[in-house]
C-alpha positions in Angstrom: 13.1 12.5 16.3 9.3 12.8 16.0 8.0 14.0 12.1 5.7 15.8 10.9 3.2 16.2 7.9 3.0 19.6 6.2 0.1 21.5 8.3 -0.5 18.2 10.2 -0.3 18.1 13.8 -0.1 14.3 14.3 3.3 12.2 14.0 3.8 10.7 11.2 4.8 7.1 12.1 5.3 5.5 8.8 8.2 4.2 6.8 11.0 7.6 6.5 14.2 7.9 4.8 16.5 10.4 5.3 18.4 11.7 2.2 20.6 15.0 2.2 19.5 15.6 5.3 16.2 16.2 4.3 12.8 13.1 5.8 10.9 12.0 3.5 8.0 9.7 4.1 6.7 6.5 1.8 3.1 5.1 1.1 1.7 3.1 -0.5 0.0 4.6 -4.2 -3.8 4.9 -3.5 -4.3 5.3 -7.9 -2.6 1.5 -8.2 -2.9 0.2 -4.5 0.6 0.0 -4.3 1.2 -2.4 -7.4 2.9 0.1 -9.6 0.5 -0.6 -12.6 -2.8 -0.1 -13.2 -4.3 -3.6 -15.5 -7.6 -1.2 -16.8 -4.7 0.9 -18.8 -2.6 -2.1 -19.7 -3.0 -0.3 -23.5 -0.9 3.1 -22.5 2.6 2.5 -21.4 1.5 -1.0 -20.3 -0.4 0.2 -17.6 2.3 1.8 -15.2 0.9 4.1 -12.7 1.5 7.9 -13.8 0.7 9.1 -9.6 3.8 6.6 -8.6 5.6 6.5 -11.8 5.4 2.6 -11.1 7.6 3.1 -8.2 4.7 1.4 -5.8 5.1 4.3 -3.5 4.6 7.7 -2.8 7.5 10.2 -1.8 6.5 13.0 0.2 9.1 15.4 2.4 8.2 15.4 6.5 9.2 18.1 9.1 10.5 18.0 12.4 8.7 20.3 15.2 
């Protein structure tokens, strides 16, 4: 099954899950490059990433045609 971005015309051929029937897509954070904190803000919540909630990655539902 090919997958789709919202208003994207291009597959999306990353990492998917599927969960309730529903695709969702993972990458990387682009605020913490994908570490889950962010050092420069070690002084507020010990530096986890507030974009990825220190989860390293970004959740984001895809579409089938």
């Amino acid at each position: 099954m090919t997958f789709f971005r919202f208003a994207s015309d291009v597959p999306y051929t990353g990492r998917h899950i599927i969960d309730e029937g529903k695709a969702y897509g993972f990458e990387p954070c682009y605020k913490c490059d994908g570490h889950g904190v962010i050092p420069y803000f070690a002084h507020n919540c010990e530096g986890r990433c507030f974009k990825s909630h220190g989860d390293r990655y970004l959740r984001f539902r895809l579409y089938d045609e």
